[in-house]
DSSP file (Angstrom, degrees, kcal/mol; ACC not computed):
  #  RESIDUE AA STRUCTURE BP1 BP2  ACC     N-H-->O    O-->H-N    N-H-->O    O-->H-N    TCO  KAPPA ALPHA  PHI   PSI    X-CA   Y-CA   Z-CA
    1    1 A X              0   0    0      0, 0.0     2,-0.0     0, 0.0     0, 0.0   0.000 360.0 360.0 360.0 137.5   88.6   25.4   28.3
    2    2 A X     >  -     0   0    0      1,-0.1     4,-1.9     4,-0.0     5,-0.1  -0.225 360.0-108.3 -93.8-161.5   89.3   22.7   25.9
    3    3 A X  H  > S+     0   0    0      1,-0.2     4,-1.9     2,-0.2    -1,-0.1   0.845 123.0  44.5 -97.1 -28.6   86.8   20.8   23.6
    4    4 A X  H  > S+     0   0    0      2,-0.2     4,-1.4     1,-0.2     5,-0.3   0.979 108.0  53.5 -70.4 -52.0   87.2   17.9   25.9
    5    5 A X  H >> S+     0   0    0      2,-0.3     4,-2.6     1,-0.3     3,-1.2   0.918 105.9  51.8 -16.7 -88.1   87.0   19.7   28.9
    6    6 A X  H 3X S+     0   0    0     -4,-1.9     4,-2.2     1,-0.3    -1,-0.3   0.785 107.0  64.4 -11.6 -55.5   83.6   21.2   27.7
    7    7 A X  H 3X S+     0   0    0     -4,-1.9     4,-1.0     2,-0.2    -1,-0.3   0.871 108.8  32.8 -68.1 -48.9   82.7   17.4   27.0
    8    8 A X  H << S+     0   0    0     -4,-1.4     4,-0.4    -3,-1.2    -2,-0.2   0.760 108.0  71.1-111.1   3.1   82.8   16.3   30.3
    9    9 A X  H >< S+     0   0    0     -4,-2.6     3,-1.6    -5,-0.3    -2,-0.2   0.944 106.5  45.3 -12.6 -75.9   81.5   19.6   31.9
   10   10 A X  H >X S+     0   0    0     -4,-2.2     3,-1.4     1,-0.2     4,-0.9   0.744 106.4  51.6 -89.7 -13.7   78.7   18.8   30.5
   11   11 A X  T 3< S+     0   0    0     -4,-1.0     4,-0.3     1,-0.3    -1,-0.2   0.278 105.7  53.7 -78.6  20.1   78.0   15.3   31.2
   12   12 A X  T <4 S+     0   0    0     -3,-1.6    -1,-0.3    -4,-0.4    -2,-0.2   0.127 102.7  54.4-128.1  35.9   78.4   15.3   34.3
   13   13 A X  T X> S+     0   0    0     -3,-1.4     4,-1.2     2,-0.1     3,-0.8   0.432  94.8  85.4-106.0 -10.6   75.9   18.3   35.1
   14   14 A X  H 3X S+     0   0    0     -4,-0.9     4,-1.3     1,-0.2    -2,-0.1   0.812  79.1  53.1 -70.3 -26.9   73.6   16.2   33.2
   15   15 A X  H 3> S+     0   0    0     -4,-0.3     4,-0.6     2,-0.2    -1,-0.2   0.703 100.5  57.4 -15.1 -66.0   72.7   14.3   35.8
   16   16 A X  H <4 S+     0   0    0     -3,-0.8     3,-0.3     2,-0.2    -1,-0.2   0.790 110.0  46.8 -27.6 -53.8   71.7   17.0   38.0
   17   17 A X  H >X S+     0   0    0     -4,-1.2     3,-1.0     1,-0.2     4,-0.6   0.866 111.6  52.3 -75.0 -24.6   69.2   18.3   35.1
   18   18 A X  H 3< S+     0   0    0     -4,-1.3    -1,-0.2     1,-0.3     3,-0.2   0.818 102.9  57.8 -92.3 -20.2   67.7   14.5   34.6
   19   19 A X  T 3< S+     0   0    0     -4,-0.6    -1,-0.3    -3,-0.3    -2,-0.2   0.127  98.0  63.5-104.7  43.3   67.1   14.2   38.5
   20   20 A X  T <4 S+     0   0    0     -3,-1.0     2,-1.1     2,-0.1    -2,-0.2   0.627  81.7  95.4 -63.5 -45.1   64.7   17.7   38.0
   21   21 A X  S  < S-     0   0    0     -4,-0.6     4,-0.3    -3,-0.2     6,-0.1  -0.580  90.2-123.1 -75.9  80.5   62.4   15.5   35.9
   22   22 A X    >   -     0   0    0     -2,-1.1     3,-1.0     1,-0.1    -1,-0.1   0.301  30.1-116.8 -33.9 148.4   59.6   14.2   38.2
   23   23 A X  T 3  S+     0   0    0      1,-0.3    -1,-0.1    -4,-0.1     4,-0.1   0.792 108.5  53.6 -89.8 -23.2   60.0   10.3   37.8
   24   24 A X  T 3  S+     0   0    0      2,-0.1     2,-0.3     0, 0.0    -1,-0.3   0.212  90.9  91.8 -90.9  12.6   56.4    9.4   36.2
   25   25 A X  S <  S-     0   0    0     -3,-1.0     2,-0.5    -4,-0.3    -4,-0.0  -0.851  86.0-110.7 -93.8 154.1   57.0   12.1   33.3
   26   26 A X        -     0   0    0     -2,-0.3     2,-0.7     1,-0.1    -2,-0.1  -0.899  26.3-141.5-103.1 140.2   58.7   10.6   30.0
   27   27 A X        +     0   0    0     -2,-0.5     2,-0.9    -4,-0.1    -1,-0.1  -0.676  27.3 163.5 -91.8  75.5   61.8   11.4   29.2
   28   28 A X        -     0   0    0     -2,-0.7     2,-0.6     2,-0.0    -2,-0.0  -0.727  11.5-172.8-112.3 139.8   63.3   12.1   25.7
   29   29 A X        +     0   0    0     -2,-0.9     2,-0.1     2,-0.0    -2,-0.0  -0.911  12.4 169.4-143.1 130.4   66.3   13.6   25.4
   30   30 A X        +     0   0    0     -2,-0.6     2,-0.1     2,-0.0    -2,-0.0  -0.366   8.4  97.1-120.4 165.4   67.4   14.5   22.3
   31   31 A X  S    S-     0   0    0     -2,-0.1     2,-0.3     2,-0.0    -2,-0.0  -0.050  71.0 -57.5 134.3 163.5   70.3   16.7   20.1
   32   32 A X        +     0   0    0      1,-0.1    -2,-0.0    -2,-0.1     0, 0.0  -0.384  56.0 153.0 -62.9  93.6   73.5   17.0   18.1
   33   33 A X        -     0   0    0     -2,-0.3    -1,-0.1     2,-0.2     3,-0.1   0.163  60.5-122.1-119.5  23.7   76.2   15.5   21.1
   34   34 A X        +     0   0    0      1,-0.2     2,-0.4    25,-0.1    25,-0.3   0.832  59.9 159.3  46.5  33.5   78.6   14.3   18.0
   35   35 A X        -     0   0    0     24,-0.2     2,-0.3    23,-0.1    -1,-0.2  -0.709  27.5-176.2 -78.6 124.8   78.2   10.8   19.7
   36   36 A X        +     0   0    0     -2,-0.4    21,-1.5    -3,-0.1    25,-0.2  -0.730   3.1 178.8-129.1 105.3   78.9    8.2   17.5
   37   37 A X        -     0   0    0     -2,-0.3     3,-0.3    19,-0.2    19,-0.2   0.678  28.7-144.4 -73.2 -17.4   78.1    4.8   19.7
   38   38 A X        -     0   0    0     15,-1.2    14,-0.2    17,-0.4     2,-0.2  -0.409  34.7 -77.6  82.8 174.6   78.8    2.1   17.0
   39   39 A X  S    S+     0   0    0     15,-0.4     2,-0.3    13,-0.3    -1,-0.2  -0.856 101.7 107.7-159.1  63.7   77.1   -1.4   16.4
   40   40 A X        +     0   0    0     -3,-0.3    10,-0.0     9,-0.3     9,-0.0  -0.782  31.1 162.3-127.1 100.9   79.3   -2.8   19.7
   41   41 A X    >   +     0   0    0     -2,-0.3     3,-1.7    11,-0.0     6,-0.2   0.383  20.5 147.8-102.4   3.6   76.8   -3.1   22.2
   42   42 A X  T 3  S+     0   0    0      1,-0.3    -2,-0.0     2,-0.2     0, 0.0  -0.163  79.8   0.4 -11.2 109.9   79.2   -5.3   24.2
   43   43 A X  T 3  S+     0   0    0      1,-0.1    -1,-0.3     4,-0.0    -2,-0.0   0.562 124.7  73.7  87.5  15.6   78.6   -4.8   27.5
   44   44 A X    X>  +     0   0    0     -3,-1.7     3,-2.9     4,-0.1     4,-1.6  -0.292  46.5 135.2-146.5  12.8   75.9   -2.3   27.0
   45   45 A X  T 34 S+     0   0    0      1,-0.3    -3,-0.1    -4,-0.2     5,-0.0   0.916  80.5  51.3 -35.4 -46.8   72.8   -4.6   25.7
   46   46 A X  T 34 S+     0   0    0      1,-0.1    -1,-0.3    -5,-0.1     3,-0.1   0.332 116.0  41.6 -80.9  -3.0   70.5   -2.7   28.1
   47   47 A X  T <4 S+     0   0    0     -3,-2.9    27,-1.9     1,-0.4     2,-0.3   0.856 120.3  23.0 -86.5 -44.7   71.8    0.9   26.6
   48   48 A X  B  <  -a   74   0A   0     -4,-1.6    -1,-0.4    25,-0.2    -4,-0.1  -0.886  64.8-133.4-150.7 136.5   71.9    0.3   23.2
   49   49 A X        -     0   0    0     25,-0.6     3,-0.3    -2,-0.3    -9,-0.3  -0.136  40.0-105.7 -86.7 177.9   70.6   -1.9   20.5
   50   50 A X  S    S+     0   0    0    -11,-0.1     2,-1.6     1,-0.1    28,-0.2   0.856 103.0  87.0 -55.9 -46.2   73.5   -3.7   17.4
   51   51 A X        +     0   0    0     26,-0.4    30,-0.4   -12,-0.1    27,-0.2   0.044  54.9 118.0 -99.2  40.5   72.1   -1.1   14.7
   52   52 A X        -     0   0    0     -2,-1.6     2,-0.3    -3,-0.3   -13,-0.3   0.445  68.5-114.3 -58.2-148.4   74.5    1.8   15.4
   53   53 A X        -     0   0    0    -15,-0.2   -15,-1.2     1,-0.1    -1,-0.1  -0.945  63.3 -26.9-158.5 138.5   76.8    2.9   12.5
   54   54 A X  S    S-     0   0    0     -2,-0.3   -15,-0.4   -17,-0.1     2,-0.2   0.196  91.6 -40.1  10.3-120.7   80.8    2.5   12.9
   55   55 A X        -     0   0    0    -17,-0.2   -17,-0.4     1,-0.1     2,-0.2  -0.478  68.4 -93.8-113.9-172.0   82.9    2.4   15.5
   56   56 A X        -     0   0    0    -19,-0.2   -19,-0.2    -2,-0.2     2,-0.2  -0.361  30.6-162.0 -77.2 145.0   82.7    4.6   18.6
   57   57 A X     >  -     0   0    0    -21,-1.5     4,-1.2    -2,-0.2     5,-0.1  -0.454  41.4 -86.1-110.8-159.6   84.4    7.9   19.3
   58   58 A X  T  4 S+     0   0    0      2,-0.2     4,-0.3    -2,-0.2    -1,-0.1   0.904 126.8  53.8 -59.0 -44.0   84.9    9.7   22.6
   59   59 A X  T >> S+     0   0    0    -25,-0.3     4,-3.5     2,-0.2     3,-1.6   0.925 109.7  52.4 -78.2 -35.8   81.6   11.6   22.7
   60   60 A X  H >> S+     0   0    0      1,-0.3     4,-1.2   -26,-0.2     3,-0.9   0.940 109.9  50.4 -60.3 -84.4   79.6    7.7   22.3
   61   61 A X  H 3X S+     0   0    0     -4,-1.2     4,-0.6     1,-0.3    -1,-0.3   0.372 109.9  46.1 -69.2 -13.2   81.6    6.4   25.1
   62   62 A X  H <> S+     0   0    0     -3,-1.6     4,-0.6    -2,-0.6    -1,-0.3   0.712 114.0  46.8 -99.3 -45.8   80.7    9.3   27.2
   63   63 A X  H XX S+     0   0    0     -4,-3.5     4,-2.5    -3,-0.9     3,-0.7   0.949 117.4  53.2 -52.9 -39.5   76.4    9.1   26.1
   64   64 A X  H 3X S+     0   0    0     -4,-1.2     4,-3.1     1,-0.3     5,-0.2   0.946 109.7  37.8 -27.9 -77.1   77.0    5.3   26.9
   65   65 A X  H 3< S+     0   0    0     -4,-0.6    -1,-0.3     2,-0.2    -2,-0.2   0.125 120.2  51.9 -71.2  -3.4   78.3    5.6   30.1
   66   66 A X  H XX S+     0   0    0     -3,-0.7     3,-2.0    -4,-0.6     4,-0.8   0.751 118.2  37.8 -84.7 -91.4   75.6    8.8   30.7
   67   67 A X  H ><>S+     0   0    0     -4,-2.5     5,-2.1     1,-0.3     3,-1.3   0.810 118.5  51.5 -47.8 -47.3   72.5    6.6   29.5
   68   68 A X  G ><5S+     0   0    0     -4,-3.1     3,-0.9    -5,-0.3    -1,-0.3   0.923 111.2  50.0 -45.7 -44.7   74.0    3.1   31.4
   69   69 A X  G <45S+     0   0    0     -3,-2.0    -1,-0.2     1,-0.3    -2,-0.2   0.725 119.5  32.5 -86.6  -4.1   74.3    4.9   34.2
   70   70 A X  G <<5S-     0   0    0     -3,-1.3    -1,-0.3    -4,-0.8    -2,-0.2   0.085 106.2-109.0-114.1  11.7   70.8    6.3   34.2
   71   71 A X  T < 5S+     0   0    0     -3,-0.9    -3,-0.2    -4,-0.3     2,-0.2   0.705  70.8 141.4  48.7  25.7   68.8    3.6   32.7
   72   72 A X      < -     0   0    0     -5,-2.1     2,-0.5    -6,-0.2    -1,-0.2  -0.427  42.8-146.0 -90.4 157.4   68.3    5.3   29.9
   73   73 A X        -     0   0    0     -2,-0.2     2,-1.0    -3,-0.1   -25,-0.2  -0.976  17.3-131.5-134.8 145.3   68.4    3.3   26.1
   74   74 A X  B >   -a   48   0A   0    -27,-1.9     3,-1.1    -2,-0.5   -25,-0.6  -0.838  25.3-160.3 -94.4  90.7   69.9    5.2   22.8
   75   75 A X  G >>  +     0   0    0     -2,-1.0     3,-1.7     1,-0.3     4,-0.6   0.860  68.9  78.4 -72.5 -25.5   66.9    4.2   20.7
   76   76 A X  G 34 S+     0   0    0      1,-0.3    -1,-0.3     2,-0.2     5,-0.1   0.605  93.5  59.1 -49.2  -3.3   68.6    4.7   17.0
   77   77 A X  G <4 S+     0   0    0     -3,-1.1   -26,-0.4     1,-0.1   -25,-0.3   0.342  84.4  70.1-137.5  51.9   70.0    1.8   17.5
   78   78 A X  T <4 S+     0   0    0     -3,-1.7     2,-0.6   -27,-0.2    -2,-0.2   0.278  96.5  47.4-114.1 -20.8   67.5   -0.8   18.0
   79   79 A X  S  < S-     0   0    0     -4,-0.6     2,-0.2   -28,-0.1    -1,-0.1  -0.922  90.5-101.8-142.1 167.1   66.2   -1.1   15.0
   80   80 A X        +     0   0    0     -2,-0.6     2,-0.3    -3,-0.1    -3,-0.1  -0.345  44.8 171.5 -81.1 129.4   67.9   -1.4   11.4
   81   81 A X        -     0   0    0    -30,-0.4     2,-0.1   -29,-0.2     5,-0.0  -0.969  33.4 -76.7-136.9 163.4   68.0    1.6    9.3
   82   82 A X    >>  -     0   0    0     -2,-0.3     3,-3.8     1,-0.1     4,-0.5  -0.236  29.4-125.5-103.6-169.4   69.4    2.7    6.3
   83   83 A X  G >4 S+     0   0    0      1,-0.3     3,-1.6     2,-0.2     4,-0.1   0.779 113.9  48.3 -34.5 -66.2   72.9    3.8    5.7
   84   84 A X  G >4 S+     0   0    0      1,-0.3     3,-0.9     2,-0.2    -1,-0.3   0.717 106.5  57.7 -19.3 -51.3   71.8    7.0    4.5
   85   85 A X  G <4 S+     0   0    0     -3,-3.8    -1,-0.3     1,-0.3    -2,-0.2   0.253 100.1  53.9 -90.2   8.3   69.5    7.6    7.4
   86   86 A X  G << S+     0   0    0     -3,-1.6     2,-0.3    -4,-0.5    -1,-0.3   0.405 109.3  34.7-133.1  18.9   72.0    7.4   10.3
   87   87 A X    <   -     0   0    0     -3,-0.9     2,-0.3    -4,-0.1     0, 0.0  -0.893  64.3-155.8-138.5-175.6   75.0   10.1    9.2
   88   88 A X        -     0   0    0     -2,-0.3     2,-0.2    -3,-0.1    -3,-0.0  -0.918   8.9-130.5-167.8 147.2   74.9   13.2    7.5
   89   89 A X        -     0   0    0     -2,-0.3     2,-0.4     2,-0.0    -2,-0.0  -0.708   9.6-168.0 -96.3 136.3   77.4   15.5    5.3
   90   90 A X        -     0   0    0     -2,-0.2     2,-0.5     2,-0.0    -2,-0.0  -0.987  11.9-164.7-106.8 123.5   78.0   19.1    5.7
   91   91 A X        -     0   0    0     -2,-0.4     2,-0.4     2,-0.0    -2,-0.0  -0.967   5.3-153.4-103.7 144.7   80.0   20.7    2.6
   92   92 A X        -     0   0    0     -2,-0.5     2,-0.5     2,-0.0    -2,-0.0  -0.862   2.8-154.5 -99.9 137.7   81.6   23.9    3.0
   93   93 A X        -     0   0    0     -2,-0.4     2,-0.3     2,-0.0    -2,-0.0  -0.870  17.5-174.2-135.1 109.6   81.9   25.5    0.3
   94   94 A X              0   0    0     -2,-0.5    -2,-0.0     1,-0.1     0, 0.0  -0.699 360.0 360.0-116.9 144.5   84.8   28.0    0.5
   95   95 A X              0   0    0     -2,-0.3    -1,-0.1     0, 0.0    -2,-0.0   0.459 360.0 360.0 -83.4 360.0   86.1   30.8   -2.0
């Protein structure tokens, strides 16, 4: 199975798991989906705030189109943070 594959495997069982969640609990769902959504909210106002951080890849366009379709909002990017605080670096450091 490829990496994409994998990708939409799993967003589209997620759905299934989010209507588990009795509708008067609150809902965060959280973790490392290698989304990056951008500071485009074109056409997304009600997902996603302007204060993502560069442009969108494959995995963003699939959380979009998850949260959009579920009323759900990607709150990191509602409010301005800094630069620092919205990526992160791994180094490998290989012999």
């Amino acid at each position: 199975m490829t990496a994409t594959e994998k990708t939409e495997l799993y967003y589209e069982q997620l759905p299934g798991e989010l209507n588990e969640i009795p509708f008067r609990d609150v809902f965060v769902f959280m973790g490392d989906l290698n989304a990056k959504v951008g500071d485009d909210n074109s056409d997304a106002e009600r997902t996603m705030g302007h204060h993502g951080y560069g442009s969108i890849n494959n995995n963003g366009v699939w959380l979009v189109v998850f949260c959009a379709g579920n009323d759900l909002v990607i709150g990191g990017t509602l409010y301005k943070h800094p630069a620092i605080h919205k990526t992160y670096m791994v180094l490998s450091l290989r012999a």
